[in-house]
C-alpha positions in Angstrom: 9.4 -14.1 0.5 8.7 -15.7 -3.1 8.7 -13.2 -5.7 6.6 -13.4 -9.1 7.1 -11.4 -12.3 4.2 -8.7 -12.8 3.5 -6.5 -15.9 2.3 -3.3 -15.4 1.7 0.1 -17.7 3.2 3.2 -16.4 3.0 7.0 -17.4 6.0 7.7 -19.4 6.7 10.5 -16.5 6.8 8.4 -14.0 8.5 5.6 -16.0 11.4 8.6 -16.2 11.7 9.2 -13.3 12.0 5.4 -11.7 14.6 4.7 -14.3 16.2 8.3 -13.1 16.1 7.3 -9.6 17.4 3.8 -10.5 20.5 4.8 -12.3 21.2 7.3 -9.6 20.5 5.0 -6.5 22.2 2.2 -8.0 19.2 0.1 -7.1 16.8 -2.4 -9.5 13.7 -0.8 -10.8 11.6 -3.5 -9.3 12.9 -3.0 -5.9 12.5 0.6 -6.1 8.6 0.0 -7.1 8.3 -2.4 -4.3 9.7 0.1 -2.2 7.3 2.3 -2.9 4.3 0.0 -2.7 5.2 -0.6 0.7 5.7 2.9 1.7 2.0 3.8 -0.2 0.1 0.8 1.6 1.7 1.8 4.7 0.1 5.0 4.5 -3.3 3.6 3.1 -3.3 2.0 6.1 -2.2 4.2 8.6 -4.9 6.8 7.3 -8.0 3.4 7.2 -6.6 3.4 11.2 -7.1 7.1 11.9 -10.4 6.6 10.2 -11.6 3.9 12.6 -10.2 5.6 15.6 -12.3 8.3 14.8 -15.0 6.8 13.8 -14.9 5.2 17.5 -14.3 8.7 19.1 -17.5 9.9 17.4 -19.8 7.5 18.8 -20.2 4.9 15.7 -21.3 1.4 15.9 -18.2 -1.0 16.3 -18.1 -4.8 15.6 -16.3 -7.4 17.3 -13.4 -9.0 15.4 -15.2 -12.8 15.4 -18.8 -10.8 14.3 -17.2 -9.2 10.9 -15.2 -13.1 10.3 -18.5 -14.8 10.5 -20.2 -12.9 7.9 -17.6 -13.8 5.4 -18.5 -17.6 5.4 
């Protein structure tokens, strides 16, 4: 996968604490930030599941894969 330079304004807490972890992992800041941009949208998106599914279980209107494409064009 292609990367591309970002720029991005961090708390100096948390700016701390990446170049903490990066010193003591041995590993790149940016790869450590990736890292855990992954890990966050994998939970975003795990919990936007567990929403639907329950949303389903209560009895809530669902829509068809094709239906909620269609309305985008």
């Amino acid at each position: 996968m292609a990367k591309r330079k970002v720029c991005f304004t961090l708390s100096k807490s948390i700016l701390d604490e990446l170049n903490y972890f990066s010193e003591e992992l041995g590993e790149r800041k940016s790869c450590l930030v990736e890292k855990a941009l992954d890990y966050y949208f994998s939970c975003v998106d795990f919990k936007m599941t567990e929403a639907s599914i329950e949303s389903v279980r209560n009895g809530e209107k669902t829509y068809p894969l094709e239906d909620v494409f269609e309305k985008d064009k």
